[in-house]
One Martini backbone bead per residue (centre of mass of N, CA, C, O) as a GRO file, in nm:
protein
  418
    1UNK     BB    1   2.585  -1.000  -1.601
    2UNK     BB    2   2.287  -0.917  -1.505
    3UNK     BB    3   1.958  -1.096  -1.548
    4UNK     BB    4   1.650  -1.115  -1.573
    5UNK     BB    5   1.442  -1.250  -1.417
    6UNK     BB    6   1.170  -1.445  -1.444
    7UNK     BB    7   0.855  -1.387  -1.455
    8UNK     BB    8   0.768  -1.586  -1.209
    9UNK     BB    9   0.960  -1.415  -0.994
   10UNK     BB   10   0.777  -1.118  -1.011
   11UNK     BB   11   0.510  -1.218  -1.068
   12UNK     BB   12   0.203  -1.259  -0.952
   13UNK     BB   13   0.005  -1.505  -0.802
   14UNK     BB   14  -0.298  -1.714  -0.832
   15UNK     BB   15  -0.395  -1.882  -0.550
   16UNK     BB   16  -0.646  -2.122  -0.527
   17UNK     BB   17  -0.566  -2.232  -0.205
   18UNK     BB   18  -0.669  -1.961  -0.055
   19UNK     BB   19  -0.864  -1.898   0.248
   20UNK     BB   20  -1.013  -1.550   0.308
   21UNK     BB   21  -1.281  -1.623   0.385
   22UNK     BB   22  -1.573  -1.798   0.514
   23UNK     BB   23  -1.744  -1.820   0.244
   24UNK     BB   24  -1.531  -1.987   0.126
   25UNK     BB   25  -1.504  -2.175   0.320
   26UNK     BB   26  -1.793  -2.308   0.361
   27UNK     BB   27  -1.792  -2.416   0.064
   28UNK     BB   28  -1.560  -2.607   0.122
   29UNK     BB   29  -1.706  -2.763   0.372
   30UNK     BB   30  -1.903  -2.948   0.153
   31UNK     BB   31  -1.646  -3.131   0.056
   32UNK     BB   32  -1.522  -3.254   0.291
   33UNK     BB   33  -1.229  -3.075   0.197
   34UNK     BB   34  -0.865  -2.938   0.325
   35UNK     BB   35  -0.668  -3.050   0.113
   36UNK     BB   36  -0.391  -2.827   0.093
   37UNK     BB   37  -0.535  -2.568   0.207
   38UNK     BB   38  -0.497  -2.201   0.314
   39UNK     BB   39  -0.616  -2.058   0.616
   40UNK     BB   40  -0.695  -1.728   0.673
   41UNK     BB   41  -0.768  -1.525   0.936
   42UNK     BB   42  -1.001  -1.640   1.080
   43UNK     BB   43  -1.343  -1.690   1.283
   44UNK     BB   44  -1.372  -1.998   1.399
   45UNK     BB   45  -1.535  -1.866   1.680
   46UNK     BB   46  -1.795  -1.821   1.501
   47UNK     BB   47  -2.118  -1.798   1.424
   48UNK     BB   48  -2.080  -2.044   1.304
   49UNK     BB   49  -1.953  -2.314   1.384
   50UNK     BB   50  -1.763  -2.521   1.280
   51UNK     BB   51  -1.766  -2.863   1.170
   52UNK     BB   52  -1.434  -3.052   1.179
   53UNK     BB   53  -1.427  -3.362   1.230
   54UNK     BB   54  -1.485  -3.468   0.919
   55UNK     BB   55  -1.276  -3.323   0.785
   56UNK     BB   56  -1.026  -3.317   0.553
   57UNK     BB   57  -0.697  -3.179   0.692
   58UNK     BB   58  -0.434  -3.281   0.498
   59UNK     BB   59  -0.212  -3.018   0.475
   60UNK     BB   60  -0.365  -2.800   0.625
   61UNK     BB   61  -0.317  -2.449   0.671
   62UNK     BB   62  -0.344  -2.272   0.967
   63UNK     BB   63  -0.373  -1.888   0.981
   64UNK     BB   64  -0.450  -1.690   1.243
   65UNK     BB   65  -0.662  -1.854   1.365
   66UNK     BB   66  -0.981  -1.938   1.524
   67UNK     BB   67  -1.121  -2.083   1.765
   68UNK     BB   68  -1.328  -2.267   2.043
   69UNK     BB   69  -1.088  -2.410   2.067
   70UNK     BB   70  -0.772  -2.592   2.185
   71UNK     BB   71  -0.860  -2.861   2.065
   72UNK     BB   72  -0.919  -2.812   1.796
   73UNK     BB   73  -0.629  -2.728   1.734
   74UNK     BB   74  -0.538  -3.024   1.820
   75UNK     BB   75  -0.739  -3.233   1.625
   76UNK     BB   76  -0.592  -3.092   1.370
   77UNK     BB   77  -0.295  -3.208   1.414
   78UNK     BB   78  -0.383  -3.512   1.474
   79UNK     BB   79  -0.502  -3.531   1.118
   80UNK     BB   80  -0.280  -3.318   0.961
   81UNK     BB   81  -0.237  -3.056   1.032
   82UNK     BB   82  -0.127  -2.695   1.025
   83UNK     BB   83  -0.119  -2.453   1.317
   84UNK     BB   84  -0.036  -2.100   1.341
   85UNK     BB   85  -0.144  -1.903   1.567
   86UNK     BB   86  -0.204  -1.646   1.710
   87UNK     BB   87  -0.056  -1.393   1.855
   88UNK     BB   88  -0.033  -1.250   2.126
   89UNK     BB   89  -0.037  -0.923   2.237
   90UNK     BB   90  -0.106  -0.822   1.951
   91UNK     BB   91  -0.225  -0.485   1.770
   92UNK     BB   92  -0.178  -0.709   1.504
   93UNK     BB   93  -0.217  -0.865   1.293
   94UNK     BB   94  -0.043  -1.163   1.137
   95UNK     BB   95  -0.326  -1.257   0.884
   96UNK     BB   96  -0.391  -1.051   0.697
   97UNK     BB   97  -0.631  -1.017   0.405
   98UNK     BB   98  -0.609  -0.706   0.394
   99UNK     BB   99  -0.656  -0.406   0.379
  100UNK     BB  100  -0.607  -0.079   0.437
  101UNK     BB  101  -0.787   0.197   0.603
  102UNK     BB  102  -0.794   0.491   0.717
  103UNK     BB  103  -1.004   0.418   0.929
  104UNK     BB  104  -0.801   0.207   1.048
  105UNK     BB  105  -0.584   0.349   1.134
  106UNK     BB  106  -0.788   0.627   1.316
  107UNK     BB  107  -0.873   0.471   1.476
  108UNK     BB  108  -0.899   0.636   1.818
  109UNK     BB  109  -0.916   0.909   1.793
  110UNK     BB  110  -1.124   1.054   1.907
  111UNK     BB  111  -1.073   0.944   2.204
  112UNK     BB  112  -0.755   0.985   2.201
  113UNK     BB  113  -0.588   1.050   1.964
  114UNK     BB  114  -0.310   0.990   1.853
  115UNK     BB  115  -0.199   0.838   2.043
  116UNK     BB  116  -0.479   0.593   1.982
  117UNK     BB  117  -0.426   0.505   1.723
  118UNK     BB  118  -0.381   0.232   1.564
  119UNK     BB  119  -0.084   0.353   1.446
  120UNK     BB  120   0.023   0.423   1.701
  121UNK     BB  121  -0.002   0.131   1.859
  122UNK     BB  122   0.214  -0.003   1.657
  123UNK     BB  123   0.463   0.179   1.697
  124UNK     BB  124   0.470   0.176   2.003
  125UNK     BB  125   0.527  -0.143   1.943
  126UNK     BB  126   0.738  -0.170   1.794
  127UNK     BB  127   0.960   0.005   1.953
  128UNK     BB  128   0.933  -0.171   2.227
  129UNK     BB  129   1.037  -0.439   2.028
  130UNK     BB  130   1.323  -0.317   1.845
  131UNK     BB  131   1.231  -0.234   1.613
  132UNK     BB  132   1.435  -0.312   1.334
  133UNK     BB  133   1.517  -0.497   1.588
  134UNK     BB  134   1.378  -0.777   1.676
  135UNK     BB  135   1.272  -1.012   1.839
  136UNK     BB  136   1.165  -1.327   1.746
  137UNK     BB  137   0.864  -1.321   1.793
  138UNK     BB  138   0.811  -1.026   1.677
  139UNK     BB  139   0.913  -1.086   1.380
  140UNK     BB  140   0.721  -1.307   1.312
  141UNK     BB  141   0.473  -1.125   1.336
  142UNK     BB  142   0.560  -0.949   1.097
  143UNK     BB  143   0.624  -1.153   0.875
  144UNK     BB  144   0.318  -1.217   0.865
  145UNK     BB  145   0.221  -0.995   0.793
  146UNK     BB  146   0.374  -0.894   0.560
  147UNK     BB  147   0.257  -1.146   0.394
  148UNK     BB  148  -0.034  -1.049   0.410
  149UNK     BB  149   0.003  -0.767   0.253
  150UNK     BB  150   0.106  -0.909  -0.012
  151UNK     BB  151  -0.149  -1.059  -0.073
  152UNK     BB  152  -0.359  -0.836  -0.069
  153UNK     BB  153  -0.214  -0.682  -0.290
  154UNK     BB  154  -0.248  -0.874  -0.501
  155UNK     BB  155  -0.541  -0.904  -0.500
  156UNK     BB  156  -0.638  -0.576  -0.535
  157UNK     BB  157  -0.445  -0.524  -0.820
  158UNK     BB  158  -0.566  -0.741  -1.029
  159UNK     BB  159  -0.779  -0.643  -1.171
  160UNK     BB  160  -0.670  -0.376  -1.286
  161UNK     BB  161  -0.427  -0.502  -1.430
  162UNK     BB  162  -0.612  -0.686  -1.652
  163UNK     BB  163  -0.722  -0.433  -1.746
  164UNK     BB  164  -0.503  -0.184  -1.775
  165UNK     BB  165  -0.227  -0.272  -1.709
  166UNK     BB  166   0.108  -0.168  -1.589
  167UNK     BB  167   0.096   0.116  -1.764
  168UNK     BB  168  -0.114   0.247  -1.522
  169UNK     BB  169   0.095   0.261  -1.324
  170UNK     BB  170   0.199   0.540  -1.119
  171UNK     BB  171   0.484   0.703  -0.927
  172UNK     BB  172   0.495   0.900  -0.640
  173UNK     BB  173   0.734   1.116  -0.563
  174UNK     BB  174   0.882   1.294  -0.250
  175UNK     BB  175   0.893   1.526  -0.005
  176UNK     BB  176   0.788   1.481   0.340
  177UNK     BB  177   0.844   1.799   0.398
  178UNK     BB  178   0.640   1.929   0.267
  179UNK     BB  179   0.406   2.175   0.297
  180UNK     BB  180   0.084   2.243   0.346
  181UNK     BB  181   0.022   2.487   0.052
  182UNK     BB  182   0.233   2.448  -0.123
  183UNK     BB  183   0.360   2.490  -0.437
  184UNK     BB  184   0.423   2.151  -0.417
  185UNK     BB  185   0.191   2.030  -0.323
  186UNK     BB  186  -0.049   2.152  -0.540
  187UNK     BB  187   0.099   1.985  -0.745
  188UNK     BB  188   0.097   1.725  -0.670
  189UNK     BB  189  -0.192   1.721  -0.661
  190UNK     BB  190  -0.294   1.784  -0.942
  191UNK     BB  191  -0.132   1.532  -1.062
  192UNK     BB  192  -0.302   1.351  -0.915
  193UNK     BB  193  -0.602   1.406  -1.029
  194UNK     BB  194  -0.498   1.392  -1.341
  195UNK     BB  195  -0.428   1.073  -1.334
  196UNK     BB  196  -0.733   0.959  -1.219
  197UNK     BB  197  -0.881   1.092  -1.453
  198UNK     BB  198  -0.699   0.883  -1.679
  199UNK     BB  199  -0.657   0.606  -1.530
  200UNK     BB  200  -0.471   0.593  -1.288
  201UNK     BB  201  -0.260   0.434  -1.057
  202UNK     BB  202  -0.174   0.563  -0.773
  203UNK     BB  203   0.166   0.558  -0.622
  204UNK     BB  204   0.279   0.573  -0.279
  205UNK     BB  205   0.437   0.568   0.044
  206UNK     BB  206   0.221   0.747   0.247
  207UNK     BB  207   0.308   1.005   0.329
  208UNK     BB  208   0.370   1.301   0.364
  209UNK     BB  209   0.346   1.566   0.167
  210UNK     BB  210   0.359   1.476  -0.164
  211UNK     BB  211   0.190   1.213  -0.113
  212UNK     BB  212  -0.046   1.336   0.051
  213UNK     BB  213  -0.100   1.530  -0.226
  214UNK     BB  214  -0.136   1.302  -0.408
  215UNK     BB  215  -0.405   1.147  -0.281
  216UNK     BB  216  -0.566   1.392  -0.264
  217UNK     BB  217  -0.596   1.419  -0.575
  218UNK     BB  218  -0.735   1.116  -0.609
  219UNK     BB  219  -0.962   1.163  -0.406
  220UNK     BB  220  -1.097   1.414  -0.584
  221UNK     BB  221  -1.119   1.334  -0.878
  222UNK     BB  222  -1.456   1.372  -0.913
  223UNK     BB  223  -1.391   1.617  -0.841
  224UNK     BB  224  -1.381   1.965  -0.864
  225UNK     BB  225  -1.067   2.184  -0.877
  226UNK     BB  226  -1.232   2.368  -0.635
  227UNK     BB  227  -1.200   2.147  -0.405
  228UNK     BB  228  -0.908   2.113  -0.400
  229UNK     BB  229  -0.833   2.398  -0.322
  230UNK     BB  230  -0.976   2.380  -0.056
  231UNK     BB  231  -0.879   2.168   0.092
  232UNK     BB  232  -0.591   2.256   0.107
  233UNK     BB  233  -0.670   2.533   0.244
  234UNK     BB  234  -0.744   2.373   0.530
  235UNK     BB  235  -0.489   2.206   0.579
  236UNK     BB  236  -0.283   2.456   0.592
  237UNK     BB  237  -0.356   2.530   0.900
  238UNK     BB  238  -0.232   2.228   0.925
  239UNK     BB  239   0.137   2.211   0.813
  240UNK     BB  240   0.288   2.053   1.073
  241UNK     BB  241   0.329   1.716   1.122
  242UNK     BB  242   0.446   1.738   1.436
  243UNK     BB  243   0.121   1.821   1.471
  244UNK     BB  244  -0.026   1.555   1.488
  245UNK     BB  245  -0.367   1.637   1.557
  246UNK     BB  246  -0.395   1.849   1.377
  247UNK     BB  247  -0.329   1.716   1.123
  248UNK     BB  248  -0.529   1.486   1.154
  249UNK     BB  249  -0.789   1.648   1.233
  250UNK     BB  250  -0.809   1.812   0.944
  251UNK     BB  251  -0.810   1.574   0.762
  252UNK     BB  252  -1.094   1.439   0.874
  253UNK     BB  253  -1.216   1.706   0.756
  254UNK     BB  254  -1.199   1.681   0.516
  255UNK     BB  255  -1.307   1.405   0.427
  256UNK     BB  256  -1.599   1.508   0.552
  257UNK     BB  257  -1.645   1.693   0.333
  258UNK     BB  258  -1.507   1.547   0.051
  259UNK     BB  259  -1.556   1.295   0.085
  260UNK     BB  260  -1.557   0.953  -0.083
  261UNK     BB  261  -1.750   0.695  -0.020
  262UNK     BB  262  -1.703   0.323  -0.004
  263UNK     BB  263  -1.942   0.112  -0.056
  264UNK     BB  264  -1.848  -0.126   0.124
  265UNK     BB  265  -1.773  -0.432   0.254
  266UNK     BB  266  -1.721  -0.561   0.576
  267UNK     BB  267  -1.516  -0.784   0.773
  268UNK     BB  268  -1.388  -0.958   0.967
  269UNK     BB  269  -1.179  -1.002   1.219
  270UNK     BB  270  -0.842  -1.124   1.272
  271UNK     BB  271  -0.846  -0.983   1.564
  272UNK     BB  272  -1.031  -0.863   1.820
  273UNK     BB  273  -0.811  -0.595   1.822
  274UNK     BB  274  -0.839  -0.557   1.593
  275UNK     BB  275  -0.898  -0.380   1.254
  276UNK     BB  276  -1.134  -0.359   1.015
  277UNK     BB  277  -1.100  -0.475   0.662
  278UNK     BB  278  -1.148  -0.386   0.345
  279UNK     BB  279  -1.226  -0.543   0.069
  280UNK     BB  280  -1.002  -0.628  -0.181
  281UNK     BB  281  -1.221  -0.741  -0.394
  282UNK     BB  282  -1.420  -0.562  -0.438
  283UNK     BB  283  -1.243  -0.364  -0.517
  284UNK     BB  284  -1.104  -0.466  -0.753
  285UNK     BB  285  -1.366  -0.431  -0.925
  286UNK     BB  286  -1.333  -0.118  -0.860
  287UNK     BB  287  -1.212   0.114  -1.063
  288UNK     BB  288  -1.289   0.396  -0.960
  289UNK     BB  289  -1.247   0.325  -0.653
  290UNK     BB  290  -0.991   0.331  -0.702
  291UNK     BB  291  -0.849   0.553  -0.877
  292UNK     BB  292  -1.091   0.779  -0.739
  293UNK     BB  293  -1.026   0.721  -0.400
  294UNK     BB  294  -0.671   0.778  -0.420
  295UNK     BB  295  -0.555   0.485  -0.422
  296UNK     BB  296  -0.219   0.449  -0.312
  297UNK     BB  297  -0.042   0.316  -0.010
  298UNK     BB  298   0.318   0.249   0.084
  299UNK     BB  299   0.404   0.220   0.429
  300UNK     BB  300   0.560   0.262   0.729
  301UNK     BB  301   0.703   0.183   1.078
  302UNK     BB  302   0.947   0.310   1.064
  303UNK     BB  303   0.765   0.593   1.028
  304UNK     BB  304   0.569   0.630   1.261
  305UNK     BB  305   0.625   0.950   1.371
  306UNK     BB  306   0.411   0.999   1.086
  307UNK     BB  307   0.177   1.040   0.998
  308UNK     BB  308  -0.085   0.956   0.835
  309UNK     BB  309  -0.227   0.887   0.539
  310UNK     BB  310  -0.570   0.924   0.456
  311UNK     BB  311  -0.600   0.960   0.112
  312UNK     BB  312  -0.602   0.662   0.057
  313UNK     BB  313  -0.790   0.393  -0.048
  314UNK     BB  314  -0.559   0.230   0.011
  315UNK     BB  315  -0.317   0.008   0.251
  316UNK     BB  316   0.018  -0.098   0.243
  317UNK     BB  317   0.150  -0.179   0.536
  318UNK     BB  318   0.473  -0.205   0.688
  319UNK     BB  319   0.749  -0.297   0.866
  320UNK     BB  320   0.937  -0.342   0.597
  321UNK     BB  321   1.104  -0.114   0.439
  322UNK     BB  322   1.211  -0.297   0.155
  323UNK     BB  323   0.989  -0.391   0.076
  324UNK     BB  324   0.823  -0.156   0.022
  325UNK     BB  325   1.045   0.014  -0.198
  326UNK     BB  326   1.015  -0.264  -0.394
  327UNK     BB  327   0.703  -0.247  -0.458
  328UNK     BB  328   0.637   0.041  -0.575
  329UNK     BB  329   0.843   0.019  -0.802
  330UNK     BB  330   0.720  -0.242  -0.930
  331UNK     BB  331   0.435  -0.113  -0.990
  332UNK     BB  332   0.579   0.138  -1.148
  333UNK     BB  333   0.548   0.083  -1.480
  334UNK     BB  334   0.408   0.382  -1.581
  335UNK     BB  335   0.571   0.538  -1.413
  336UNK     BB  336   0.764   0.827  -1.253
  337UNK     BB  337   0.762   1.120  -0.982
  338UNK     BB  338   0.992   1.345  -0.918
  339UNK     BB  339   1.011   1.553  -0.665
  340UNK     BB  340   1.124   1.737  -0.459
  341UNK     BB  341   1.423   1.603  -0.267
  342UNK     BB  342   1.586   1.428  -0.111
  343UNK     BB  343   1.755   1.142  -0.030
  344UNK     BB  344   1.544   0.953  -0.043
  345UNK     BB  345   1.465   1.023  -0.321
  346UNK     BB  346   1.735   0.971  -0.444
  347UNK     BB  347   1.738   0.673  -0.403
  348UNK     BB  348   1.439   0.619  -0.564
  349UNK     BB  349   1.599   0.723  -0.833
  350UNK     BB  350   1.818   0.448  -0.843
  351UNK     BB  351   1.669   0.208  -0.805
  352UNK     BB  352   1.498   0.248  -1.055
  353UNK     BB  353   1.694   0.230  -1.232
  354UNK     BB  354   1.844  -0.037  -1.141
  355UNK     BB  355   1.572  -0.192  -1.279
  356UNK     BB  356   1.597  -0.076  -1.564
  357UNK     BB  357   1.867  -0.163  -1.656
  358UNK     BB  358   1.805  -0.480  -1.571
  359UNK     BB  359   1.522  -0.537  -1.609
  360UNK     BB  360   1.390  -0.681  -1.325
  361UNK     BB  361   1.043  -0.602  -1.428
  362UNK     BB  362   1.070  -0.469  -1.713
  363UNK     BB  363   0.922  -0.213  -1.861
  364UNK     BB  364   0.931   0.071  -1.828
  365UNK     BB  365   0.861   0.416  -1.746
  366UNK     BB  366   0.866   0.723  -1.690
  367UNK     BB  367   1.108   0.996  -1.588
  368UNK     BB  368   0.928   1.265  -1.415
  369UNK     BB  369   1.082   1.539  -1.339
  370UNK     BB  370   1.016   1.789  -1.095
  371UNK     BB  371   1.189   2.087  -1.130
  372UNK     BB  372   1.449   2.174  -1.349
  373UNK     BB  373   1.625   2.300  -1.173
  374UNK     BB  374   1.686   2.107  -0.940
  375UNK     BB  375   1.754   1.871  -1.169
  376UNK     BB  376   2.024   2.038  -1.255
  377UNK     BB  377   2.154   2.236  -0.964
  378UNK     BB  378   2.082   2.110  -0.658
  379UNK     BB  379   2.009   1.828  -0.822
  380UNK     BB  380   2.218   1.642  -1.011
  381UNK     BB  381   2.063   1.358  -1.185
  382UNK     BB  382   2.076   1.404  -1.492
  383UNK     BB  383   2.374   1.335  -1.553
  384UNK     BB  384   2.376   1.065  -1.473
  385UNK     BB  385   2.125   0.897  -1.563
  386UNK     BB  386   2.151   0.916  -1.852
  387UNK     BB  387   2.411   0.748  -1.909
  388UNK     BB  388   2.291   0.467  -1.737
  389UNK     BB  389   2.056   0.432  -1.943
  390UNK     BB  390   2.226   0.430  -2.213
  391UNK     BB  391   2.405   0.147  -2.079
  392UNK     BB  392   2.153  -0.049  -2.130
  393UNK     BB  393   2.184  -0.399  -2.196
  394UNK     BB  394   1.839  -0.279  -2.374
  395UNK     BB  395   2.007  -0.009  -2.447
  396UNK     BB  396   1.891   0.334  -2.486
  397UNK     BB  397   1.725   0.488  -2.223
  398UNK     BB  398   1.731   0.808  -2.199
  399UNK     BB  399   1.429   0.894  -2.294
  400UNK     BB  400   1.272   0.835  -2.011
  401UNK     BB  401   1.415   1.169  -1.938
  402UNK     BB  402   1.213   1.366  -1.791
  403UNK     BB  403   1.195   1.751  -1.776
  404UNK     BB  404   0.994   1.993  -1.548
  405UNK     BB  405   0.708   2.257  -1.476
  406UNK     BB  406   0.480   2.090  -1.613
  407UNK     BB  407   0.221   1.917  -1.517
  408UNK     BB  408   0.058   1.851  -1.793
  409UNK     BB  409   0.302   1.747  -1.905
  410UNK     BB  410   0.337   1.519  -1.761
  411UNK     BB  411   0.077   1.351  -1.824
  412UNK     BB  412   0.117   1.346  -2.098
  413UNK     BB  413   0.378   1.151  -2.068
  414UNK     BB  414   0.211   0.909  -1.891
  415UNK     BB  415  -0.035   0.863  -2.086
  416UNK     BB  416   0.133   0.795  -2.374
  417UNK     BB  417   0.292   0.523  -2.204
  418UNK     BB  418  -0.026   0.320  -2.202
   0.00000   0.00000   0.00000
């Protein structure tokens, strides 16, 4: 029988070792040593340029920088450093070290429309060089990426956690294909609101449909709850996400009547054609800008001919799928809101399932499925999943499925259980 991995194999790690930062980069060069650590995404080509011919940097690991020239990487590899350097022609950073921001996918709407979006124009990157089976230069561009994502968002949710605990973050699933204006929209919406007024970290897929009205829920969760309705209301204009530019451009139009911008400071970027990301440092500090200004979304390039959500607080975009919906999962130790959805949503109600079941993460919170009639007769997952948690070789776990149709009763069961 499989047995949950040891705690250490599955909790974000606190790395001491990792420099993300300009500021932190030239304190550590005051000490005269980079011995042993890892330099990630900086633009050390940059005024005041660092002189590192003195600094020990032996075992020091350049990922992602930029120099003042290649002799500069070239005597430090010569003096035992190691250096990976940017990949060029690529439209994404290699070694984000930040989250990206809804205005960061949508830079270049303005300009050029959908088509023109930093978003769209990695999608069509992804696309022409191999889709989800790339070929091996871009594979390693990618997981470089990938990998600075997963680092990004554990620096991001690290302080939350902390204050919070795990069963404060709490994960919303359902169907991309509801329309704006719908009633499984507003009802998404309506629940995003009220969970992040309740002090909960929502956490969605990132897509259309129920994600984006979970996330402009909790994006407006400061906001009267006629704010929310008239958001929708505008939204409802243009309801059909494969009308890409209209989509985009009154999404837009929300955020500037109603969003509630978050003054933080913008870091530079990490390679000249990226776009630039705010610092999920100073985010991970500010508890209410974090779960009330949007919350989190963790969606995918694998699906990026949907447009970009772009109530999410922060967006932790991969490249891989399967990271994606493992991460989703893992953070949701609060409980999971399972809209009606087709396949999608049925895998992830199983995925999830399977981790409570072996507890591969830990304690879980509840499954609340909305719309009872749904999951009981017209996708009856609800016959299955009780006797398999029933099952669960940490006990009878089958008490963690509600079902309802009442959004206030849903925050009630996930809020009780923090």
């Amino acid at each position: 029988m499989p047995t949950p991995p040891p705690a250490d194999v599955i909790e974000p790690h606190t790395c001491t070792d990792e420099i993300e930062t300009r500021a932190e980069f030239d304190r550590r060069l005051t000490t005269g040593s980079l011995v042993g650590l890892t330099v990630q995404g900086l633009r050390l080509d940059l005024d005041p340029v660092p002189d590192l011919t003195a600094v020990e940097v032996t075992g020091t690991l350049f990922v992602g920088c930029r120099f003042a020239s290649r002799e500069v990487g070239a005597d430090l590899v010569r003096r035992g450093a190691n250096v990976v350097p940017p990949f060029s022609g690529l439209p994404y950073p290699t070694q984000p070290s930040h989250l990206y921001t809804p205005e960061d996918l949508a830079a270049g709407f303005a300009e050029g429309g959908f088509a023109g979006m930093y978003d769209t124009q990695v999608y069509e990157h992804f696309r022409a060089h191999g889709g989800a089976l790339p070929d091996v230069r871009e594979a390693l561009g990618q997981r470089l990426h990938d990998h600075g994502v997963d680092n990004a968002l554990a620096d991001a949710t690290r302080a939350w956690l902390a204050t919070h605990g795990p069963q404060s973050v709490v994960g919303i699933m359902g169907g991309h294909a509801v329309p704006r204006g719908s009633a499984p929209y507003r009802m998404a919406a309506v629940l995003g609101w009220e969970l992040a007024r309740a002090d909960r970290l929502v956490v969605t897929g990132g897509g259309p449909g129920v994600m984006e009205a979970a996330n402009l829920g909790a994006h407006l969760a400061l906001r009267p709850v006629e704010d929310l309705d008239a958001a929708i209301d505008l939204l409802a204009t243009a309801p059909d996400f494969t009308d890409h530019d209209r989509y985009t451009a009154v999404a837009l139009r929300v955020r500037e009547l109603y969003g509630r911008p978050v003054a933080l400071p913008r870091p530079e970027a990490a390679d000249p054609g990226s776009v630039s990301r705010a610092d999920s440092a100073e985010l991970a500090g500010g508890d209410v800008d974090w779960a009330r200004a949007g919350g989190l979304a963790i969606p995918t390039w694998l699906y990026g001919h949907e447009p970009a959500n772009l109530f999410a607080g922060r967006i932790a975009k991969y490249f891989s799928n399967a990271i994606r919906e493992d991460t989703i999962l893992r953070l949701a130790r609060g409980g999971i809101v399972f809209a009606p959805g087709r396949a999608g949503t049925v895998q992830e109600v199983f995925q999830a399932a399977t981790k409570t079941y072996y507890g591969t993460d830990g304690a879980s919170g509840a499954y609340v499925f909305l719309d009872r009639a749904y999951w009981t007769h017209e996708l009856p997952v609800e016959a299955l999943l009780r006797p398999l948690l029933g099952a669960s070789p940490f006990g009878d776990l089958s008490s963690s499925v509600h079902l309802t149709d009442d959004v206030h009763e849903a925050v009630r069961v996930l809020t009780a259980t923090a």
